[in-house]
TINUGU-577159 format. One line per field, with one value per atom (N, C-alpha, C, O, CB): x, y, z; residue number from 1; atom name. Coordinates in pm, whole numbers. Glycine has a CB too. Layout:
u <- X|... $
v <- Y|... $
w <- Z|... $
k <- NUM|... $
a <- CA|... $
//
This chain:
u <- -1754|-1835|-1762|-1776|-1972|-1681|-1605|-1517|-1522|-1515|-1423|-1344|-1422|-1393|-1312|-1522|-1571|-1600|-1585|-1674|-1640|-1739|-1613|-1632|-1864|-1463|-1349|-1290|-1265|-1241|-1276|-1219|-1332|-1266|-1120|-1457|-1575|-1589|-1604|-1687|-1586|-1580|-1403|-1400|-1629|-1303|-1179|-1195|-1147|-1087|-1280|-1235|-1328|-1298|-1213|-1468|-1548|-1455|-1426|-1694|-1413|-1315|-1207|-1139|-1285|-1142|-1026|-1056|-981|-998|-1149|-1249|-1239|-1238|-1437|-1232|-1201|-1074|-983|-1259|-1112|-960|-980|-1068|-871|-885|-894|-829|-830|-883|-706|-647|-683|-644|-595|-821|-897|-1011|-1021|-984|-1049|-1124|-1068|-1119|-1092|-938|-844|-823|-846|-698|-755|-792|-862|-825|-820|-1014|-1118|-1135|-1159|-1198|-1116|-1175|-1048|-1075|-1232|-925|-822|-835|-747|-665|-953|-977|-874|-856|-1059|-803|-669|-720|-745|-546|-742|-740|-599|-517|-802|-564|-436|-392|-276|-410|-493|-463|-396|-343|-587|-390|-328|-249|-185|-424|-219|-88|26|30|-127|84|229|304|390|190|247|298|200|213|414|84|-61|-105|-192|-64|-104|-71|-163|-123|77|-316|-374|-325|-368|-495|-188|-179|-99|-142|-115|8|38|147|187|74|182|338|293|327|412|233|210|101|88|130|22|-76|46|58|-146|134|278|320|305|536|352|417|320|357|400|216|116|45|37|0|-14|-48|-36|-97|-102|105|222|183|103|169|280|249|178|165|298|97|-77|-131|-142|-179|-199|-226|-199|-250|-170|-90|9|-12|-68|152|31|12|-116|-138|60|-199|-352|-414|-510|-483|-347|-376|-292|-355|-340|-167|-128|-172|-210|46|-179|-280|-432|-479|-322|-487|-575|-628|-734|-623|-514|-497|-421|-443|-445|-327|-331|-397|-384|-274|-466|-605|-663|-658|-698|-726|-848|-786|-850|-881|-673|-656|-613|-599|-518|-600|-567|-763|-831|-406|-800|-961|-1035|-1123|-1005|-974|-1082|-1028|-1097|-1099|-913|-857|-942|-962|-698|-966|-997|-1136|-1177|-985|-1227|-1357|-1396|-1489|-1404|-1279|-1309|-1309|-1413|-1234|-1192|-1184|-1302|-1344|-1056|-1344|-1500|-1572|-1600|-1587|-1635|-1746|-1733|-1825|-1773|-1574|-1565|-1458|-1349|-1475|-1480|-1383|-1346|-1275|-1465|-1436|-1410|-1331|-1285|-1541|-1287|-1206|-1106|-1129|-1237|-939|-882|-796|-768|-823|-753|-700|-824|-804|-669|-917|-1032|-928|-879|-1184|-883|-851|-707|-692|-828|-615|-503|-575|-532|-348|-712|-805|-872|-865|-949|-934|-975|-824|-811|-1063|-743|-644|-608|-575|-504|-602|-595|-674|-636|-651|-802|-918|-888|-895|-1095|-874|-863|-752|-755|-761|-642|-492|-539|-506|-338|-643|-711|-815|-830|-770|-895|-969|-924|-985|-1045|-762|-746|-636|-581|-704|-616|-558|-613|-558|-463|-731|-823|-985|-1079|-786|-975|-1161|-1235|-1229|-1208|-1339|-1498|-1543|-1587|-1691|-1515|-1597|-1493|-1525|-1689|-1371|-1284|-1223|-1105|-1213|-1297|-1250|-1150|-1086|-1182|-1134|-1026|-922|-833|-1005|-895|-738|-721|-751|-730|-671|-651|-489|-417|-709|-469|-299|-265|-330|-240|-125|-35|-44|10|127|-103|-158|-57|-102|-148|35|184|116|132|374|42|8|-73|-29|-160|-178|-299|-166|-153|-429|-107|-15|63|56|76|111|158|66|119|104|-65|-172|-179|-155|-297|-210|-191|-50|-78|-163|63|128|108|141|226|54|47|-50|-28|-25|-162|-254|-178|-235|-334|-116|-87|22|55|-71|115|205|258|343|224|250|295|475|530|252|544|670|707|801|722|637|696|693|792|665|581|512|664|732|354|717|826|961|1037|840|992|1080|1111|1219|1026|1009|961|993|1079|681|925|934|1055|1094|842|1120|1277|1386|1463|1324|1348|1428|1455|1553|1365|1278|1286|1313|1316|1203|1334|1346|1485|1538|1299|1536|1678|1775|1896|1693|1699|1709|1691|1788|1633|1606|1569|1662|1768|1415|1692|1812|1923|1989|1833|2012|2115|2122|2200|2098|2037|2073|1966|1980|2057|1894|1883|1774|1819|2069|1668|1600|1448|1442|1672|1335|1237|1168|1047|1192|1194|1110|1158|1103|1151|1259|1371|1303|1317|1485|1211|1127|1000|1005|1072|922|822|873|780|753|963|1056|1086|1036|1204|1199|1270|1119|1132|1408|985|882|804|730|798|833|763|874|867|652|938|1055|1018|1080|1277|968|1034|923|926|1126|791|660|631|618|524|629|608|724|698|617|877|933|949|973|1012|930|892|766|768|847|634|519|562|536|403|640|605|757|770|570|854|946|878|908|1054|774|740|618|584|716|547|448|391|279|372|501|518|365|352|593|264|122|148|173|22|141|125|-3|20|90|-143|-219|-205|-253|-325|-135|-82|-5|-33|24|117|203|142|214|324|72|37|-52|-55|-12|-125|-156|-93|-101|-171|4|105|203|223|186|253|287|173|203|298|18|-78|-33|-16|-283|-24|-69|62|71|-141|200|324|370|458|442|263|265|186|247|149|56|-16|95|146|-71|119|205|332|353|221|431|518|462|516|519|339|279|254|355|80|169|133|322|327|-17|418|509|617|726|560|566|698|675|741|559|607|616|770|869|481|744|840|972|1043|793|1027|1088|1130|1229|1028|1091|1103|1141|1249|905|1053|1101|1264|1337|1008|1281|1442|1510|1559|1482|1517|1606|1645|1748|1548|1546|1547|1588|1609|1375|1600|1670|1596|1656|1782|1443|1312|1285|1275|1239|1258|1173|1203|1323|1146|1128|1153|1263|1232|1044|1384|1487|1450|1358|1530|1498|1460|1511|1455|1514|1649|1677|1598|1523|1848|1636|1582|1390|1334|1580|1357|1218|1227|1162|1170|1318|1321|1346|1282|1413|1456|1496|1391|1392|1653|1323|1244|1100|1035|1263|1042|934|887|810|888|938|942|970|900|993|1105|1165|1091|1057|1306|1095|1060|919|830|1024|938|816|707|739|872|543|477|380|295|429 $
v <- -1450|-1345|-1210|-1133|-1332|-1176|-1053|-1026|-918|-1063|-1146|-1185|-1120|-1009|-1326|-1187|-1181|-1049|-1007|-1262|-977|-866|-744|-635|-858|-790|-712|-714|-610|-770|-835|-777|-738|-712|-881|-720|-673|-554|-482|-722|-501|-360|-311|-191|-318|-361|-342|-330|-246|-460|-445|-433|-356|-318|-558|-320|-208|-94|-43|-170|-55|97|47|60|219|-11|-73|-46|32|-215|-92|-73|78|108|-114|158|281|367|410|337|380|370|535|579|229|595|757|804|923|855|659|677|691|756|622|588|567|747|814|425|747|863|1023|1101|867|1009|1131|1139|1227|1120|983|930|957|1031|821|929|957|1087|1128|919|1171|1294|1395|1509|1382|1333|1392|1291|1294|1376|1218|1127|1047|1041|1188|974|900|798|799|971|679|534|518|513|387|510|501|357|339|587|228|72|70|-34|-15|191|185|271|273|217|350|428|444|433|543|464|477|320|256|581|289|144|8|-111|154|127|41|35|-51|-98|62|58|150|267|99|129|249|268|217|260|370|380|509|606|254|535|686|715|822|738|605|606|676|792|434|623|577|706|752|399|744|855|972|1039|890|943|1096|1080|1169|1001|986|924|1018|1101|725|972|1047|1183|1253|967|1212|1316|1443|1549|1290|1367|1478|1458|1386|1704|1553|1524|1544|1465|1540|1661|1648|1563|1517|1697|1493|1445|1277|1218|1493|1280|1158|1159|1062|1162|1288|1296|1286|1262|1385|1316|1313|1149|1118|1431|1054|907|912|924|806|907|808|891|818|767|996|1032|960|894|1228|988|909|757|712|953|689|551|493|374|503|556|545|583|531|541|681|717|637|556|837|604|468|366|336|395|300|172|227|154|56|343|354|390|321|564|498|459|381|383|445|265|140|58|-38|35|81|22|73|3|49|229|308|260|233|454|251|189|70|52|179|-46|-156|-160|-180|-242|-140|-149|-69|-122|-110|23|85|16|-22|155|-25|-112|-243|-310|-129|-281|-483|-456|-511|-631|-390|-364|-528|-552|-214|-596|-763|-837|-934|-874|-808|-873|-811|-691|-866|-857|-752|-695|-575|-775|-790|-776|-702|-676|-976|-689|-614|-537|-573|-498|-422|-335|-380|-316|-174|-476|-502|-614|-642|-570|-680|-773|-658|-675|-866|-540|-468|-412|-439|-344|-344|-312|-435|-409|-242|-569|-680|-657|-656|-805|-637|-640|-459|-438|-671|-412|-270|-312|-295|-129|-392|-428|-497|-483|-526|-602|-672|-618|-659|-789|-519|-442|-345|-291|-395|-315|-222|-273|-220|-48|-386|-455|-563|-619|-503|-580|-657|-628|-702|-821|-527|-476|-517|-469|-342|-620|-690|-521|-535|-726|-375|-322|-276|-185|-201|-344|-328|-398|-381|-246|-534|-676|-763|-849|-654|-742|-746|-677|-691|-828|-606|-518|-372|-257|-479|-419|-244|-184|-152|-251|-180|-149|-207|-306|-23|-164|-284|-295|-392|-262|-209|-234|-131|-81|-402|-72|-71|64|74|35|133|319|222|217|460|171|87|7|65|-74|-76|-149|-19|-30|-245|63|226|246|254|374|250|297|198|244|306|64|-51|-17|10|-172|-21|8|126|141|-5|213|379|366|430|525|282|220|114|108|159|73|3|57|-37|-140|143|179|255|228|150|355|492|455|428|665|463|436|368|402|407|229|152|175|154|56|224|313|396|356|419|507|580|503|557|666|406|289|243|236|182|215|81|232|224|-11|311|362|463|464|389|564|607|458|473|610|338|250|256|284|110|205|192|270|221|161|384|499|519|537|614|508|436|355|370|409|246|157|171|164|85|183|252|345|282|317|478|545|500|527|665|417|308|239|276|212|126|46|102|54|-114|176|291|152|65|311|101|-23|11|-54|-191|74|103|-44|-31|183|-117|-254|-296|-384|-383|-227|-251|-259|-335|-117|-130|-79|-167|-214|69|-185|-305|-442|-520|-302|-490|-605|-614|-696|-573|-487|-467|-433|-464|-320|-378|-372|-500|-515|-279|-592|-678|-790|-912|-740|-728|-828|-719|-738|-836|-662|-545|-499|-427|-398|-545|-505|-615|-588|-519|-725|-853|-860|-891|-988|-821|-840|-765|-798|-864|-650|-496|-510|-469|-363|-585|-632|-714|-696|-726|-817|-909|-880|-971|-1082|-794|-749|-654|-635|-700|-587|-469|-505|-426|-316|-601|-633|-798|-847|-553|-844|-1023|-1086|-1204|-1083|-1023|-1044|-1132|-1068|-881|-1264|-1375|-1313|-1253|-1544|-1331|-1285|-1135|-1113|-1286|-1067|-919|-970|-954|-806|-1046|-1082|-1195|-1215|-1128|-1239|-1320|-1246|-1304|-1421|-1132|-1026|-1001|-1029|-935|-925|-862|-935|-880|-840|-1077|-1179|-1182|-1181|-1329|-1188|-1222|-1084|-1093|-1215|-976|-841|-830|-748|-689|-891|-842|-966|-959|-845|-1068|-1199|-1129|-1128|-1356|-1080|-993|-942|-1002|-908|-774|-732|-768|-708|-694|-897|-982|-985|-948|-1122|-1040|-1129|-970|-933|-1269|-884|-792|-720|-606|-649|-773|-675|-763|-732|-601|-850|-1027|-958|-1007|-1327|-883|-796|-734|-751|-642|-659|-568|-604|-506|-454|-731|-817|-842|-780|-909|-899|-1013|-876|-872|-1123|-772|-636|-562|-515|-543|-575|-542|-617|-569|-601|-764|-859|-838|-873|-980|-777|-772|-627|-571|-806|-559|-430|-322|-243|-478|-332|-271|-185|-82|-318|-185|-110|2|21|-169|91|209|234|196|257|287|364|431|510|431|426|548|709|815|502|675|837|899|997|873|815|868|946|1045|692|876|870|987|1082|744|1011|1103|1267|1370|1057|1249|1365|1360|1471|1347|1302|1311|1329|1379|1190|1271|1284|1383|1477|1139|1357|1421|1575|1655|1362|1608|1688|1814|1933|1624|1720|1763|1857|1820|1609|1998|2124|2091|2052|2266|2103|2061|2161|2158|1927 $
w <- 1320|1257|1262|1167|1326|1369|1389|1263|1204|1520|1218|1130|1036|990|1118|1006|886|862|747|867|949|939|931|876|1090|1006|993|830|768|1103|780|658|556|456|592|525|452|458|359|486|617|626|576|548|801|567|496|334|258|533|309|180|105|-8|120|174|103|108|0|175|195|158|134|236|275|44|-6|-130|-189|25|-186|-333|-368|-488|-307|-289|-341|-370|-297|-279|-553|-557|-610|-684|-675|-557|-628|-702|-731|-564|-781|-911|-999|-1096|-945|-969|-1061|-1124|-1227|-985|-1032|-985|-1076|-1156|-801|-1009|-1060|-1210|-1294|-996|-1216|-1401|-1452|-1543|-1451|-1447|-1494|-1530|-1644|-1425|-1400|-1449|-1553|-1593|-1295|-1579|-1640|-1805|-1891|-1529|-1813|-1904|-2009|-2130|-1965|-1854|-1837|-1770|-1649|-1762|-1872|-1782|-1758|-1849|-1864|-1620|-1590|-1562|-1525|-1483|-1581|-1629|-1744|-1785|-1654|-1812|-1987|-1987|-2092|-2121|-1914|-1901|-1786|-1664|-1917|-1854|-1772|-1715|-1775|-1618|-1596|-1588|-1539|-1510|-1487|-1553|-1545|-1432|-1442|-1584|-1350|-1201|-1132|-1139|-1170|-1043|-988|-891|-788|-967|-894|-756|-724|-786|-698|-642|-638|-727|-774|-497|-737|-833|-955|-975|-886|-1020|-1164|-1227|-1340|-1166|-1073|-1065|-1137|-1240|-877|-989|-972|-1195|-1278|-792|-1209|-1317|-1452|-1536|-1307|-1427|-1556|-1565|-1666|-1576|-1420|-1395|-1318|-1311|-1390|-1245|-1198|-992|-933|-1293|-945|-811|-737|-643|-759|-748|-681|-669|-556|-732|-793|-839|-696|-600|-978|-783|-663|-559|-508|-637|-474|-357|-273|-154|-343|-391|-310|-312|-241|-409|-401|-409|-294|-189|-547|-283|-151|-37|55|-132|-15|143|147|240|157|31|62|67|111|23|4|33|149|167|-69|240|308|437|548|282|401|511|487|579|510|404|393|472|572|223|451|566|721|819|510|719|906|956|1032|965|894|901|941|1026|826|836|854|968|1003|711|1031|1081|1276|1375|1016|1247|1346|1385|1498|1308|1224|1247|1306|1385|1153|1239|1307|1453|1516|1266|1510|1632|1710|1813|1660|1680|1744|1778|1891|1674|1625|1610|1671|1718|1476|1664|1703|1821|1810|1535|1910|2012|2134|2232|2102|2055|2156|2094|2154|2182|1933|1830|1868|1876|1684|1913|1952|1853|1845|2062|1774|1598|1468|1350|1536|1531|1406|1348|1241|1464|1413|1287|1189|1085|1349|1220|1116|1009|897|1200|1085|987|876|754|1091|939|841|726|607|923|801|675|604|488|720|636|542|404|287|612|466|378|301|180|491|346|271|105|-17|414|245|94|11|-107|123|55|-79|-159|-274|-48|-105|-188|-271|-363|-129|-213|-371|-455|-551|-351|-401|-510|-601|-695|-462|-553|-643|-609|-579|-625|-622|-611|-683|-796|-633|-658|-736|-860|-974|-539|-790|-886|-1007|-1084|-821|-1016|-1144|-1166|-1196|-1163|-1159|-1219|-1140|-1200|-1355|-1005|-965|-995|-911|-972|-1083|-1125|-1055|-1090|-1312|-962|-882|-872|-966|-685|-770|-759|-678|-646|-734|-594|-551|-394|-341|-599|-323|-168|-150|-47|-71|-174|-87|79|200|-245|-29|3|164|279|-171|115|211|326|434|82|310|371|452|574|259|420|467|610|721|323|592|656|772|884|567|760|821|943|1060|693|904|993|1060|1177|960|991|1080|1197|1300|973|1185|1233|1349|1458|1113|1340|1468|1511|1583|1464|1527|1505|1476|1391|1479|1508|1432|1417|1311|1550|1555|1521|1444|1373|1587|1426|1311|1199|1128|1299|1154|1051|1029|934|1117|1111|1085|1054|974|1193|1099|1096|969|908|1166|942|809|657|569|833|669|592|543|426|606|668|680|576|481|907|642|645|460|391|730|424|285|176|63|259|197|119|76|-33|190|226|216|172|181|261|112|76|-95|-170|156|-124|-269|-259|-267|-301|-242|-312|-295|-395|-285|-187|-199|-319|-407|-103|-336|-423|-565|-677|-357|-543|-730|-702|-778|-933|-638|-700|-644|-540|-642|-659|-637|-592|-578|-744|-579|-573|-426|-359|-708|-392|-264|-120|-25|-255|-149|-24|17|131|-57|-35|-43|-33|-50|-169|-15|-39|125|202|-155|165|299|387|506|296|353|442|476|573|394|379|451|521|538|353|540|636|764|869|567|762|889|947|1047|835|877|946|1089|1208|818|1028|1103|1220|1336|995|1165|1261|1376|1492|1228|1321|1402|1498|1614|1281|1428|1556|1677|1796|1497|1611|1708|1802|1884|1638|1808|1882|1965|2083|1809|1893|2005|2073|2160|1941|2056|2111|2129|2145|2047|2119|2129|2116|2148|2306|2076|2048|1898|1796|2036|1898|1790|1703|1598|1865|1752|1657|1550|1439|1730|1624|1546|1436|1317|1642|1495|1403|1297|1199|1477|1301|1233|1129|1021|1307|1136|1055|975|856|1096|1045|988|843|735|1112|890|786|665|545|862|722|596|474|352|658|551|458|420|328|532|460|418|267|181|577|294|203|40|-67|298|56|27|-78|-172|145|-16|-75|-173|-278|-6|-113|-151|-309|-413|-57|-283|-447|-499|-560|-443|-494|-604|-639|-685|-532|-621|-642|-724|-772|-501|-723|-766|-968|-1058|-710|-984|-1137|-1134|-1206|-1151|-1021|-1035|-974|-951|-985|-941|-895|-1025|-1061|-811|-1083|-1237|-1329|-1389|-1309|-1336|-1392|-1380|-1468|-1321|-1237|-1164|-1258|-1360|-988|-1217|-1295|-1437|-1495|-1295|-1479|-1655|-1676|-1783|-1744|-1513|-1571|-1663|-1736|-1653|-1646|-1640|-1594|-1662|-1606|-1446|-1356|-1304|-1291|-1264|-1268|-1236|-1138|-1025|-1199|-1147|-1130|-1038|-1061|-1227|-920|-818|-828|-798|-682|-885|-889|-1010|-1010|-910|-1113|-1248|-1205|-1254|-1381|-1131|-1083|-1013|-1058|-999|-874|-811|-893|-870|-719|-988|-1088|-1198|-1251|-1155|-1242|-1379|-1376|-1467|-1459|-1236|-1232|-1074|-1094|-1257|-914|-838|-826|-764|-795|-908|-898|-1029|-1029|-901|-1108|-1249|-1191|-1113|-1377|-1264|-1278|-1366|-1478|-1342|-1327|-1432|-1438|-1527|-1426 $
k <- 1|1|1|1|1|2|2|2|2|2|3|3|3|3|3|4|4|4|4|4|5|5|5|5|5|6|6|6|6|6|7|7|7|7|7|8|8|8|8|8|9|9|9|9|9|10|10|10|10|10|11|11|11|11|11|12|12|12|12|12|13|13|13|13|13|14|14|14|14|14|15|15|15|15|15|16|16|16|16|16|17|17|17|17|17|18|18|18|18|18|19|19|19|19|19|20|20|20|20|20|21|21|21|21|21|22|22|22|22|22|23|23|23|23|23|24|24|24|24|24|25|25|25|25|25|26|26|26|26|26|27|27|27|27|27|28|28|28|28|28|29|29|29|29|29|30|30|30|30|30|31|31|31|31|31|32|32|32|32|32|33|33|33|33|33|34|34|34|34|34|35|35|35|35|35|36|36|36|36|36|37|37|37|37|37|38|38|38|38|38|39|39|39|39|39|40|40|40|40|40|41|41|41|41|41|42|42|42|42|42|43|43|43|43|43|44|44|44|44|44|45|45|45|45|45|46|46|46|46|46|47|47|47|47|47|48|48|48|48|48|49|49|49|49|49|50|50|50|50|50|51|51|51|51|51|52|52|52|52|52|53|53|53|53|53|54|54|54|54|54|55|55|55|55|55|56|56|56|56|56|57|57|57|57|57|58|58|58|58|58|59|59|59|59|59|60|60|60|60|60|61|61|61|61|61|62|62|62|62|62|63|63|63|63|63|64|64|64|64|64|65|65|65|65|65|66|66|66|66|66|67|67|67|67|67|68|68|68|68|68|69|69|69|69|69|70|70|70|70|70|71|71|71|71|71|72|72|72|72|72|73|73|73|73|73|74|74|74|74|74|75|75|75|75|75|76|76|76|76|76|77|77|77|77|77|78|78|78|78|78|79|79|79|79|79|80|80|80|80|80|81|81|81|81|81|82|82|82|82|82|83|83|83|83|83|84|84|84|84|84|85|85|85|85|85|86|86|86|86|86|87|87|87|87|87|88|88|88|88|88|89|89|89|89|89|90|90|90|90|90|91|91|91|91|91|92|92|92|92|92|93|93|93|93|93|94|94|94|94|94|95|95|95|95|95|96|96|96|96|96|97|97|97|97|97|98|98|98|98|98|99|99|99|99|99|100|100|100|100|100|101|101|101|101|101|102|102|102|102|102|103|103|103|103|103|104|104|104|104|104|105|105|105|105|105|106|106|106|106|106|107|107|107|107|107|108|108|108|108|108|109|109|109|109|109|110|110|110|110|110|111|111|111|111|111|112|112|112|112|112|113|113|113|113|113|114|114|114|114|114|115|115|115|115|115|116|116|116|116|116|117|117|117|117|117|118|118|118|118|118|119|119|119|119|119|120|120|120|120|120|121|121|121|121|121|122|122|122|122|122|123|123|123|123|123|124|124|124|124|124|125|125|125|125|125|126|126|126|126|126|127|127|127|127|127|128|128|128|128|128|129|129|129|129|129|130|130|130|130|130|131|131|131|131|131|132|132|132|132|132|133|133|133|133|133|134|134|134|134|134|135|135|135|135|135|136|136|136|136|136|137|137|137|137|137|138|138|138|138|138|139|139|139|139|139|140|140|140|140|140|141|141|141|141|141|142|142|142|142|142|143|143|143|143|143|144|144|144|144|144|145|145|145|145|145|146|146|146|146|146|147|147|147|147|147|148|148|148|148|148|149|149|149|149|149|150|150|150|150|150|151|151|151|151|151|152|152|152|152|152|153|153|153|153|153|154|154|154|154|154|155|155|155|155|155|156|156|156|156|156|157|157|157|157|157|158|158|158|158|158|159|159|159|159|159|160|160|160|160|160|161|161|161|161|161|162|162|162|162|162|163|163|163|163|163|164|164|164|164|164|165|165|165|165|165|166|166|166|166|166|167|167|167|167|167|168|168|168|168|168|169|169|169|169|169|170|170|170|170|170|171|171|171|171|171|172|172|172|172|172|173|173|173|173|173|174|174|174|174|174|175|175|175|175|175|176|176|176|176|176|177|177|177|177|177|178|178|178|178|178|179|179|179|179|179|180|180|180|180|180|181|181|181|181|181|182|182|182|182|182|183|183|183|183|183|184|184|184|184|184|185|185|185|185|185|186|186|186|186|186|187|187|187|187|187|188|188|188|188|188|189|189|189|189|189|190|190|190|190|190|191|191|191|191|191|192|192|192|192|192|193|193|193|193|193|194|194|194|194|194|195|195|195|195|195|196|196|196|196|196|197|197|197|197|197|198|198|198|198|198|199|199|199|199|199|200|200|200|200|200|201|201|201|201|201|202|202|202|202|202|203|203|203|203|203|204|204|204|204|204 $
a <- N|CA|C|O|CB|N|CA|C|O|CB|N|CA|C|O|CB|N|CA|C|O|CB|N|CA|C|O|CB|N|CA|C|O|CB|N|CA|C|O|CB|N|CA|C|O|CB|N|CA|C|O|CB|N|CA|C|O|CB|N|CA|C|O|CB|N|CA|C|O|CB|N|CA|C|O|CB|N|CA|C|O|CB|N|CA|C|O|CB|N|CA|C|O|CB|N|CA|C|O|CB|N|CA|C|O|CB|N|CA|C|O|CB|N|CA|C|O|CB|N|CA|C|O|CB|N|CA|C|O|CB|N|CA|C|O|CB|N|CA|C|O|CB|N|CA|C|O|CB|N|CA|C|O|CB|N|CA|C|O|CB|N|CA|C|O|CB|N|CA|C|O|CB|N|CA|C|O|CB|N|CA|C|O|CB|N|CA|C|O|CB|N|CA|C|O|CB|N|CA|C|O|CB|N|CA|C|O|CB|N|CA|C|O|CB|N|CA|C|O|CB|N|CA|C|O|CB|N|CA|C|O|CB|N|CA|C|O|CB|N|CA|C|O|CB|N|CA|C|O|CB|N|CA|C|O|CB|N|CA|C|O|CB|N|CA|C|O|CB|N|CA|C|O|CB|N|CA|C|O|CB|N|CA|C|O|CB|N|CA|C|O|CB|N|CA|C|O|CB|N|CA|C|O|CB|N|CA|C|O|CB|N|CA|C|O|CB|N|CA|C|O|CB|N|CA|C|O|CB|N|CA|C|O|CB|N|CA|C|O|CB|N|CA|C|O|CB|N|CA|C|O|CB|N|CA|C|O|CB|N|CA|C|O|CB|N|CA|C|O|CB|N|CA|C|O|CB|N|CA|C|O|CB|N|CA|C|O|CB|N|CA|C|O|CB|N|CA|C|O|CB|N|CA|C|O|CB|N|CA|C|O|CB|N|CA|C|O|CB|N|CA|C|O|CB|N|CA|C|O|CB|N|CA|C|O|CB|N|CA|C|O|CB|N|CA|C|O|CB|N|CA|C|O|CB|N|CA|C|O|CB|N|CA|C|O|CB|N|CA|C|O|CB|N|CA|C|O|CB|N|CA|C|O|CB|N|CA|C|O|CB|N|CA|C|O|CB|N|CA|C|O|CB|N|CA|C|O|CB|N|CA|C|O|CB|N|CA|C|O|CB|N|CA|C|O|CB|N|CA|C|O|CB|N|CA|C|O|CB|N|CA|C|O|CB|N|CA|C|O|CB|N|CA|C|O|CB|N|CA|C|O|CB|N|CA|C|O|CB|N|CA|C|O|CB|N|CA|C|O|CB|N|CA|C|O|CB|N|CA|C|O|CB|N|CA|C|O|CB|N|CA|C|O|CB|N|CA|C|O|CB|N|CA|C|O|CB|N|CA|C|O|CB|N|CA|C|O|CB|N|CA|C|O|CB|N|CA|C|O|CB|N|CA|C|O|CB|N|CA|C|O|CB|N|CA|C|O|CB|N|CA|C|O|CB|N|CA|C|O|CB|N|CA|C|O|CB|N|CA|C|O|CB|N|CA|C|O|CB|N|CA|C|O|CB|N|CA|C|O|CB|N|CA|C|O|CB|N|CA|C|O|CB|N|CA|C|O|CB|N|CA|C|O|CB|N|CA|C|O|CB|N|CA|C|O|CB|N|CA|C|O|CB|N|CA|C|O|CB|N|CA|C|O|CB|N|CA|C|O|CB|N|CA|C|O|CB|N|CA|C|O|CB|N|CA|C|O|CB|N|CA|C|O|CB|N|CA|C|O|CB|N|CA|C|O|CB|N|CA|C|O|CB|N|CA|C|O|CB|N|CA|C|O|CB|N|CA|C|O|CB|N|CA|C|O|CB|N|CA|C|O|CB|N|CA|C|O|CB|N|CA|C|O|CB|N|CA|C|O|CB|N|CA|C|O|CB|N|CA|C|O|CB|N|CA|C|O|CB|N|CA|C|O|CB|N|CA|C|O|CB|N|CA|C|O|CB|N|CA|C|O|CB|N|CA|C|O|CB|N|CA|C|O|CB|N|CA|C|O|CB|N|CA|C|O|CB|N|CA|C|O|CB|N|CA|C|O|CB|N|CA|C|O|CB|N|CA|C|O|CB|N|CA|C|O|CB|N|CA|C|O|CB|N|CA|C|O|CB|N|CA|C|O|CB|N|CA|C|O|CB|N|CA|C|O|CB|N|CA|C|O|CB|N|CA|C|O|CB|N|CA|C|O|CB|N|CA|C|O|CB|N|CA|C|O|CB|N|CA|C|O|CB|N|CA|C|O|CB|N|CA|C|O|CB|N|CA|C|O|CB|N|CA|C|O|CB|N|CA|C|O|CB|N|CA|C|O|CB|N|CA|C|O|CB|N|CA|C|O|CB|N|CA|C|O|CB|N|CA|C|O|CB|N|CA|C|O|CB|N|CA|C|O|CB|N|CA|C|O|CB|N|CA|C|O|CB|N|CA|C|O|CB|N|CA|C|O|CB|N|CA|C|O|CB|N|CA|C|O|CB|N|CA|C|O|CB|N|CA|C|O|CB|N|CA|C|O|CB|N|CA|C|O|CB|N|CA|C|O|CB|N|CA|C|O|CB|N|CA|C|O|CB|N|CA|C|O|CB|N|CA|C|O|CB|N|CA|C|O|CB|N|CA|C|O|CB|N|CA|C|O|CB|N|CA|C|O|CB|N|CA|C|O|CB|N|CA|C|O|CB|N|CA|C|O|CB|N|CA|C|O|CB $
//
């Protein structure tokens, strides 16, 4: 019942998506623009970096949150809160109140580690950024995080049930991103520098 009651309370605040939200009120379905995607990228991409920046703080607040809540409320579950950010990554990547079609977990998955982890959290993310401006491949970072979340738990805290979290939400992620995988290959997908100079950098 803990289980249960950990990823429900995840995936109700997972469901909230503030791409969507921001979209709306700039009367920008952002499922139809830019790269379809509710999420901070695509937010930064259409409606500039405020905009952006205020989706991924607050998508990744929503999964360290829920992560904070669970453990309160289910403090005998000792995994509640990486069960709730599970449920957060699946609620905004496939939320019941928008058909299932949300965005790609990455911001929520962000939160998840910050949530167990702050260092790793700093680790995982230094690492990937890194990684993306090296090889110019935006898909790089989400790819190298879920090799490095799981392995990063269960090195620093040899706790199997953590790690075994950690694998579900890094599997998770894996699948909403195998687009932009298949996208790379075809020599598609968003360009990190081009991204960094055209849209980051870029005055709006």
């Amino acid at each position: 019942m803990e289980v249960f009651l950990s990823l429900i309370l995840g995936y109700a605040m997972g469901c909230l998506n503030p791409a969507a939200w921001i979209g709306k009120k700039n009367h920008i379905d952002l499922k139809r623009a830019g790269t379809g995607n509710l999420g901070a990228t695509n937010t930064t991409m259409v409606l500039g970096r405020k905009a952006g920046a205020f989706v991924l703080v607050f998508d990744v607040a929503k999964s360290f949150l829920a992560a904070r809540l669970a453990r309160w409320l289910l403090p005998q579950l000792t995994v509640s809160g990486m069960l709730a950010c599970i449920g957060v990554i699946l609620g905004h990547c496939f939320p019941v109140t928008r058909h299932f079609s949300g965005g790609k977990g990455l911001a929520a998955y962000g939160g998840m580690m910050l949530a167990y982890n702050p260092l790793i959290f700093v680790i995982v993310v230094l690492s990937g950024i890194g990684i993306m401006v090296l090889l110019d491949i935006g898909v790089a970072a989400p790819l190298l995080g879920t090799v490095m979340f799981p392995a990063l738990t269960f090195l620093f805290s040899h706790d199997v049930p953590s790690t075994v979290c950690a694998v579900i939400a890094s599997v998770i992620i894996l699948y909403t991103h195998l687009d932009n995988v298949n996208k790379t290959r075809a020599h598609s997908d968003v360009k990190v520098k081009n991204y960094f100079r055209e849209v980051l950098f870029k005055k709006k």
